[in-house]
N, C-alpha and C positions, 0 to 999 in steps of 0.2 A: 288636316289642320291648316294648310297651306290656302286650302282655300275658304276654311272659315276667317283666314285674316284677311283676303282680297276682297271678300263680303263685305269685313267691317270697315274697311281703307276707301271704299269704294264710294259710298255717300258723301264722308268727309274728306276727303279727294275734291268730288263733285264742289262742295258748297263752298269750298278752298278757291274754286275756280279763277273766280273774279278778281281777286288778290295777287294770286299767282299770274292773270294776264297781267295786271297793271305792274307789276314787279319787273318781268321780264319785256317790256313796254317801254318801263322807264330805263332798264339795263340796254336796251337798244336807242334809246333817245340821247343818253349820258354819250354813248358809244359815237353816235353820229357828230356830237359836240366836243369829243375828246382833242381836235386840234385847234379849237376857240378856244376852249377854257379846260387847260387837262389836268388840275386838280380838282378841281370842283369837278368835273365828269368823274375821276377817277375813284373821288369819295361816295358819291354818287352808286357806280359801278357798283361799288362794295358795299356799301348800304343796301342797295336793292335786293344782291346776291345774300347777304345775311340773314334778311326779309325772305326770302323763298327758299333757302336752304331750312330757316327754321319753321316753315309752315310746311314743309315736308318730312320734317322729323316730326312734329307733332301728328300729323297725319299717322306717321308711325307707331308711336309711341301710346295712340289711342287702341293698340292694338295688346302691347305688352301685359297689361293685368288680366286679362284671361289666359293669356300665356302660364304668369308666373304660377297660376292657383292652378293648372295644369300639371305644372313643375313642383306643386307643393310647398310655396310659399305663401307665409301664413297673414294677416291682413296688416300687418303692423310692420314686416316686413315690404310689404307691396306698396304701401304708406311714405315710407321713409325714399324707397326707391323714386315714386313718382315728385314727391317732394323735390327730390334733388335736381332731375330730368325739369321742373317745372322753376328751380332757380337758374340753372345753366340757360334753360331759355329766355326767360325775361331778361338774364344779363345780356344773352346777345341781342337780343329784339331792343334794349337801353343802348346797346352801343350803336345798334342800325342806325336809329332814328337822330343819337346824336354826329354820327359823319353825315344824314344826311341833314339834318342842319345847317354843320360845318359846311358843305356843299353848296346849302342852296343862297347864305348870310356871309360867304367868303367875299371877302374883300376883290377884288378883279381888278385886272390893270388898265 
C-alpha cells in the first residue's frame, strides 16, 4: 500500500516542483534581507513557508481517498472529508498571500 501512495505522490510531487523552488527561493531571499527590512522579510518568511507547507499537504492528501474506500468509507463520507481538508487549505493559502502582501506594500522606514 505504502508504495501505491509514493506511485501516486510522485507525479504530483513532480509537477509541484516549480512552486515549491520558487517558495523556498523566496524563504531564502526574505532571509538574506531579514536585517534591511525584518518585518517585511519576516511576513515574507511565513507566507512562503505557508505556500509550501500547504502544496505538500496537498500533494498528500491526493493520496487519502483511495485510502479511505480501502478503509471502507463510503462516498459521501470521503466527500465531506475532502471538503474540509480543501477549506483548511484555501484558508491558509488566503492567509499566505495576504502576509505576503502585507510584506511586499509594508510601509519602510
Amino acid at each position: 500500500m505504502e508504495t501505491y501512495r509514493l506511485a501516486t505522490m510522485a507525479p504530483q510531487l513532480v509537477m509541484s516542483m516549480p512552486l515549491i523552488v520558487i517558495w523556498l527561493v523566496g524563504i531564502g531571499i526574505a532571509a538574506a534581507y531579514r536585517e534591511r527590512h525584518p518585518t517585511a522579510s519576516m511576513l515574507a518568511i511565513v507566507a512562503f513557508a505557508l505556500m509550501f507547507v500547504n502544496a505538500i499537504i496537498g500533494v498528500y492528501t491526493s493520496t487519502l481517498p483511495m485510502m479511505w474506500m480501502e478503509q471502507g468509507l463510503d462516498g459521501d463520507g470521503m466527500a465531506m472529508r475532502m471538503m474540509a481538508i480543501g477549506v483548511a487549505r484555501t484558508f491558509f493559502s488566503v492567509v499566505a498571500w495576504a502576509l505576503l502582501l502585507v510584506a511586499l506594500f509594508k510601509q519602510r522606514p
